[in-house]
Every structure is written in structure tokens, then in C-alpha cells.
C-alpha positions in Angstrom: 79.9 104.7 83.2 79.5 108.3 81.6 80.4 106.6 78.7 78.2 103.7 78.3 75.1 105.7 79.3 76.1 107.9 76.0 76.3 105.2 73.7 72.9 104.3 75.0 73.9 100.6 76.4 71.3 101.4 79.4 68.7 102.6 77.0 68.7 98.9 75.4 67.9 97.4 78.3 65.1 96.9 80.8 64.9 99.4 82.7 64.0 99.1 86.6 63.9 101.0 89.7 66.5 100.3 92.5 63.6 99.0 95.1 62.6 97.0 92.2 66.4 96.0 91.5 67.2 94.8 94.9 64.0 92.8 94.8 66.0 90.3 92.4 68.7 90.2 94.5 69.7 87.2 96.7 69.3 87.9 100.0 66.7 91.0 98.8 69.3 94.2 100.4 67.7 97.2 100.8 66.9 99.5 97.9 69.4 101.9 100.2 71.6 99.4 99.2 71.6 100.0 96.0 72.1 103.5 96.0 75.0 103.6 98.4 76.4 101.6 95.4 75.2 103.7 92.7 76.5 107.0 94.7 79.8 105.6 96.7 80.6 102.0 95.1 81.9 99.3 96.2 85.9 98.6 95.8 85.9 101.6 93.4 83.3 100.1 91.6 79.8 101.9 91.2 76.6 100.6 89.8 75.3 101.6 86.7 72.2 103.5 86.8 70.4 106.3 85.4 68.0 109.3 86.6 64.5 110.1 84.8 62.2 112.0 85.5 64.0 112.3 89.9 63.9 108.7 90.0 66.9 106.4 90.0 66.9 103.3 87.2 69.1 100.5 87.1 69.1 97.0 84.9 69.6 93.5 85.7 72.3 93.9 82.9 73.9 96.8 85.0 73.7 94.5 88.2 75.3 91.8 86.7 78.1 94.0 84.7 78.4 95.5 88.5 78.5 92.3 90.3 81.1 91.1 88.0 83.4 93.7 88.5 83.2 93.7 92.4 84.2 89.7 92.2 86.8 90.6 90.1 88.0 93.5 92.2 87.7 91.3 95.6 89.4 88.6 93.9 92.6 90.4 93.0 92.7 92.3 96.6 92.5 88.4 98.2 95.0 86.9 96.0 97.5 89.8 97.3 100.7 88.8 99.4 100.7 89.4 102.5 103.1 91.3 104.2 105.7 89.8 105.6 106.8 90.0 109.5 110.1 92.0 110.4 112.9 90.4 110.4 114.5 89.1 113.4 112.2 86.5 115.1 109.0 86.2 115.5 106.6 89.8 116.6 106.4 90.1 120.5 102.1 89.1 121.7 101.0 90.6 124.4 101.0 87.6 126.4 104.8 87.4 126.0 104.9 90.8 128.1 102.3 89.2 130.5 105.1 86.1 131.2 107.3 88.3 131.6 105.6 90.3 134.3 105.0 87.3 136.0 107.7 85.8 135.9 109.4 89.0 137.7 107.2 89.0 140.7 107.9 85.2 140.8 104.1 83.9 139.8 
């Protein structure tokens, strides 16, 4: 991100405030929203915005680059195996305990 804000990629582009930002969203989040994903991210994934003047910016190019990368993040974490049960049979439920106990007293 560092980077991109140094080659000025953000500077080209239309500059707008996160409230504003989340304002073209579907579903219109929260402009909290925006910043939990500017600060934290999302799947390692933060959006791309800059500070002036103690306010945060953002772009609709920046959303988009952002929105991108979380699909393709989420798409690789669903398209994962999953792991496989132990071998030996099938993994004991808890109702299989619960026949058992009921079948000892006879019920």
C-alpha cells in the first residue's frame, strides 16, 4: 500500500472521505466500517486510504482494488480441502454416547 501511495496512484484519483465512501457501498456499512478495514483489514487485506489534514480519504478505485482482493482472498480460503476425518470409522456424536447410556439402564 506504502508503495502505491508513493507512486502517487491515490493522488490520481478522486479522493473521498470514508463516511462518504461507505455511502456508495451496497448495503451503505458504516463509515466505522470502513476504517476497521483501513486499520485491521479484512483476510489480510486492508483498504487503501490516506490521511490529510487528520482526516481519513479513500477512492472508489481503492474500494474496488480492495473489494477485489478480499473475493480473491475468500475465494481461495473456500476452494481449500477440507480436512479429512481420522481414520478408523466414522467420529463418535454425542448422541452415540446418549444410546449408549440408554441402552445401559435398559430405556
Amino acid at each position: 500500500m506504502l508503495e502505491r501511495l508513493m507512486n502517487g496512484t491515490m493522488l490520481h484519483e478522486k479522493l473521498m472521505t470514508l463516511a462518504e465512501a461507505a455511502r456508495t457501498l451496497p448495503g451503505r456499512p458504516h463509515a466505522g466500517t470502513l476504517a476497521r478495514w483501513r486499520a485491521r483489514g479484512v483476510r489480510n487485506v486492508k483498504l487503501e486510504a490516506m490521511r490529510i489534514g487528520g482526516i481519513w480519504y479513500t477512492s472508489l478505485e481503492a474500494l474496488a482494488r480492495f473489494c477485489n482482493a478480499v473475493t480473491t482472498a475468500a475465494s481461495s480460503i473456500d476452494n481449500m480441502p477440507m480436512a479429512s476425518a481420522p481414520s478408523g470409522g466414522t467420529a463418535p456424536t454425542p448422541e452415540s454416547g446418549v444410546d449408549d447410556a440408554l441402552d445401559a439402564h435398559g430405556l
